[in-house]
C-alpha positions as CSV (number, residue, x, y, z in Angstrom):
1,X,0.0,0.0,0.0
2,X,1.1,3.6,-0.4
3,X,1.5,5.9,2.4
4,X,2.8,9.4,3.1
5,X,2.8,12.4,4.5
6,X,-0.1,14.6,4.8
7,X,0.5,18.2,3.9
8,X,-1.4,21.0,2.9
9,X,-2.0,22.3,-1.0
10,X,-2.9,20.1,-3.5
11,X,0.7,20.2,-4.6
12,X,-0.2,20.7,-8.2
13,X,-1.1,17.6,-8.5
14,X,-3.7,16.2,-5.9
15,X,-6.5,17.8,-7.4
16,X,-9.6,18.2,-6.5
17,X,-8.2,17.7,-2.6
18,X,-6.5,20.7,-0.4
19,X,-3.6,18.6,0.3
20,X,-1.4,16.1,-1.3
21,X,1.4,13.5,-0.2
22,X,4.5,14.7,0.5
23,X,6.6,13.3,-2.6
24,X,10.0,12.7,-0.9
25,X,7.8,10.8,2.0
26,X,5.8,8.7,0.0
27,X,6.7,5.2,0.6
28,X,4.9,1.5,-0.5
29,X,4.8,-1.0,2.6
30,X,2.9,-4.5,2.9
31,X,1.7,-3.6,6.1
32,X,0.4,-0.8,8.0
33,X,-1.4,0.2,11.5
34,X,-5.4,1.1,10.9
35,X,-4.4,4.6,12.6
36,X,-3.8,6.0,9.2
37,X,-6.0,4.3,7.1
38,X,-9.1,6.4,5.8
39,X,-10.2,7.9,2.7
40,X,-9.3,10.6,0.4
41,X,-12.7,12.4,1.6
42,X,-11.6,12.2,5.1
43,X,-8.3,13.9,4.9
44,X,-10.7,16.8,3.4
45,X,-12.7,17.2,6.3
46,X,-10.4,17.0,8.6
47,X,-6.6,18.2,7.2
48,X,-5.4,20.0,10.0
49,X,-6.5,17.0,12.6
50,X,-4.7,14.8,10.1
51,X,-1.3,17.1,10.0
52,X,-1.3,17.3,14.0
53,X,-2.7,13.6,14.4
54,X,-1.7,10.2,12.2
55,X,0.5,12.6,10.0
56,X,0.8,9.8,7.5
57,X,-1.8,8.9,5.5
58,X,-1.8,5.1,4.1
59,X,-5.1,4.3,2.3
60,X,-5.5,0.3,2.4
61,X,-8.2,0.3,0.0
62,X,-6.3,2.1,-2.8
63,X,-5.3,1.8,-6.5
64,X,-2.3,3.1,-7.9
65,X,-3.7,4.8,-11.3
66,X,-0.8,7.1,-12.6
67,X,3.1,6.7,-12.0
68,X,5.1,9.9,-12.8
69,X,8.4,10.9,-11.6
70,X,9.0,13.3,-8.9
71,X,10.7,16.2,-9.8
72,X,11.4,19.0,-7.2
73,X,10.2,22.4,-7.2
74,X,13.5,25.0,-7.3
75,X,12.4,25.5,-3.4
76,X,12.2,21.6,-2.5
77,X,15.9,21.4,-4.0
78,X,17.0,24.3,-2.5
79,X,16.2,22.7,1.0
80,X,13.1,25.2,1.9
């Protein structure tokens, strides 16, 4: 399963949600605890709980439907 790191913006990517997964935090694991299991919907309703709570987001229910390559912003690269 996928799971990363809640943060806010939709990170030009993420869209229609107000947040995203933090690219350089985004792992795949076979197993995960149920605290951060939910649903994209969820995270909507309730990002800043989600920030300040589970932090990492790992939806066991999901589908991987687009693979691209991460590439930094000048900022990300630059360390800010």
């Amino acid at each position: 399963m996928i799971s990363g790191l809640v943060v806010k913006g939709n990170g030009g990517f993420n869209t229609p949600w107000s947040w995203h997964l933090a690219p350089e935090s985004i792992i795949v694991a076979d197993v995960s605890i149920e605290l951060c299991d939910g649903t994209p919907d969820m995270i909507e309703a309730n990002v800043d709980a989600w920030i300040a709570g589970p932090r990492r987001f790992c939806p066991w229910s999901a589908v991987v439907v687009d693979r691209r390559p991460y590439v930094p912003t000048v900022a990300q690269a630059q360390g800010r």
